[in-house]
N, C-alpha and C positions, 0 to 999 in steps of 0.2 A: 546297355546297362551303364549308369552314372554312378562314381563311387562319390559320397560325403565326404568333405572333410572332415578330420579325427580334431574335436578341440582338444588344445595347447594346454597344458596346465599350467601355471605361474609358477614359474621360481623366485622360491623368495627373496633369492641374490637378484633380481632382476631390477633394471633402473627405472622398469615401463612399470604407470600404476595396474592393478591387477582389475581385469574387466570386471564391471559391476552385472551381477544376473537383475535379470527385472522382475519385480515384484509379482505374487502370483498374482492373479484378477480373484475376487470376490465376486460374488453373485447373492442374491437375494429371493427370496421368494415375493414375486410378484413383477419382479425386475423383465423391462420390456428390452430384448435381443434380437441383434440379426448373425443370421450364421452365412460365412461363405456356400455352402451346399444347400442349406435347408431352408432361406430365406428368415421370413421376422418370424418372432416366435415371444413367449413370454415363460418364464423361469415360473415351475408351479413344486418342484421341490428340491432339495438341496443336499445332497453327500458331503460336510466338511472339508475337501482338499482331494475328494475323489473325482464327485460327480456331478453334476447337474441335469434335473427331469426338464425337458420345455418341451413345452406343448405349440407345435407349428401348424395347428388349424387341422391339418387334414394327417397327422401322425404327431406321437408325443415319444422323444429322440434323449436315450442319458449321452450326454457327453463329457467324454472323461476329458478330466485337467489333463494339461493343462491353458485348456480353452484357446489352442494357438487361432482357430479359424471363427470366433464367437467372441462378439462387442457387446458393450451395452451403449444402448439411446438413453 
């Protein structure tokens, strides 16, 4: 078993500037993706900040935000 490390929260006495989070990804309807697991695939509908439907040819996959293993071409 491998344990995570627990993120640090900022103090705000701290001298270091405080880590920027990165923006969530947006997705589109129509928008052509590749997923680490599921290969290319094309976004055919869209959950606001939930979810995304793509449809990868031979199964159609919701993948929940926040899309750490899914790019867009």
């Amino acid at each position: 078993m491998t344990k995570r490390a627990a993120h640090k929260r900022h103090l705000p006495t701290s001298p270091f500037k405080a880590p920027v989070a990165p923006a969530p990804k947006h997705f589109a309807v129509g928008d052509q993706v590749t997923h680490d697991m599921y290969g290319l695939g094309r976004v055919v509908g869209v959950e606001d900040g939930i979810a995304a439907l793509v449809d990868f040819g031979s199964a159609q996959m919701r993948i929940l935000s926040p899309y750490a293993k899914m790019t867009k071409l």
